[in-house]
N, C-alpha and C positions, 0 to 999 in steps of 0.2 A: 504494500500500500504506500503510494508517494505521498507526500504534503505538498498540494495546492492553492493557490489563492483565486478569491472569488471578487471583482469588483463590483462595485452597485449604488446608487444612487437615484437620490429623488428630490423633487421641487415641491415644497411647502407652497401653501396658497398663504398662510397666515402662520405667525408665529403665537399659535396657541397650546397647552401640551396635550389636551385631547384629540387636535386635529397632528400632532407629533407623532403621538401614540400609535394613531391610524394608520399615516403614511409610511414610517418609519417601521410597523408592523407590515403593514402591504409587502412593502419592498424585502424585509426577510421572507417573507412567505414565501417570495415570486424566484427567491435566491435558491430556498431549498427545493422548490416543486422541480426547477426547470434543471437544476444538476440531480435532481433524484438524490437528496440527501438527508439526512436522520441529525437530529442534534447530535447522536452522538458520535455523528464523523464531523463535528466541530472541534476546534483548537481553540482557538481563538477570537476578537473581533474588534477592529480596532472601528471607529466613529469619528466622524469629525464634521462639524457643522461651523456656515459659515458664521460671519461674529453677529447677523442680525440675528441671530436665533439665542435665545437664553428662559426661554417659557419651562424648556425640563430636559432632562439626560437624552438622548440618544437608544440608550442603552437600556434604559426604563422600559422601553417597549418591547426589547427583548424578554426582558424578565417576564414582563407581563405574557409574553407568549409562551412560558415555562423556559425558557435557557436559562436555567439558574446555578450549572456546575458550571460553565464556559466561562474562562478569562473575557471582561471585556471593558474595555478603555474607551472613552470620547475626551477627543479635543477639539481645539479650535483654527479653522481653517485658517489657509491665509487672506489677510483683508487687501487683495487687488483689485485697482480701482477697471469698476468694466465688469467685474467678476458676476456669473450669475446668483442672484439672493436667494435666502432663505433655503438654501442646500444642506442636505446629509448625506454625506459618502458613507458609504463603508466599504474595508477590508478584510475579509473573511480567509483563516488561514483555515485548512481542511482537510482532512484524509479522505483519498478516492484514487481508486482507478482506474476513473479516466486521464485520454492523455492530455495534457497543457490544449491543444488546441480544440478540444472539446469542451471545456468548461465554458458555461453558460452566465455571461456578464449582464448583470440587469438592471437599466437602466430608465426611472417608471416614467411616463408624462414627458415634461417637458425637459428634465435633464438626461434625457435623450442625445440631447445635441451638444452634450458635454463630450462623447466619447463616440462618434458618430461610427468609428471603426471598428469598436469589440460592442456597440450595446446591442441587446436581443432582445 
């Protein structure tokens, strides 16, 4: 089994933490369905949200989805000006299978056009 990384991202409509919760919830869903993954082929998961965003963790909405043995960190993006708002990346470190260029990058709505080359 190799360790892989998973990228992903999504565009908040508002900085509130139930509408956080939601999207930021969406977007692991969409990370585990489309790689066929289990929490517990999770390592890790790192977060990072741009500096508009400060309503709640990142990471919170994991919990709330039951990952609550997995390592998992949120920071703070960097503030470039131009930069798209109200963003949450994440980095998902993983065990699987598959090979590097099968892994499934998800990237929801409008931060699409962040990675216009790996999003699915």
């Amino acid at each position: 089994m190799a360790v892989r990384t998973v990228r992903g991202a999504v565009q908040l409509e508002r900085d509130e933490a139930g509408h956080m919760e939601e999207q930021v919830g969406a977007l692991l869903t969409a990370v585990l369905e489309r790689n066929e993954l289990h929490p517990d082929d999770l390592i890790s998961i790192w977060f990072t949200a741009t500096p508009d965003l400060h309503s709640d963790f990142p990471a919170a909405a994991a919990r709330k989805l039951g990952i609550v043995d997995v390592p998992l960190i949120c920071a703070q993006e960097l503030d470039i000006e131009g930069a798209m708002p109200r963003v949450v990346r994440l980095l998902a470190h993983i065990e699987s299978d598959r090979p590097r260029s099968d892994i499934a990058h998800v990237y929801l709505g409008a931060a699409a056009a962040l990675r216009k080359d790996i999003a699915q």
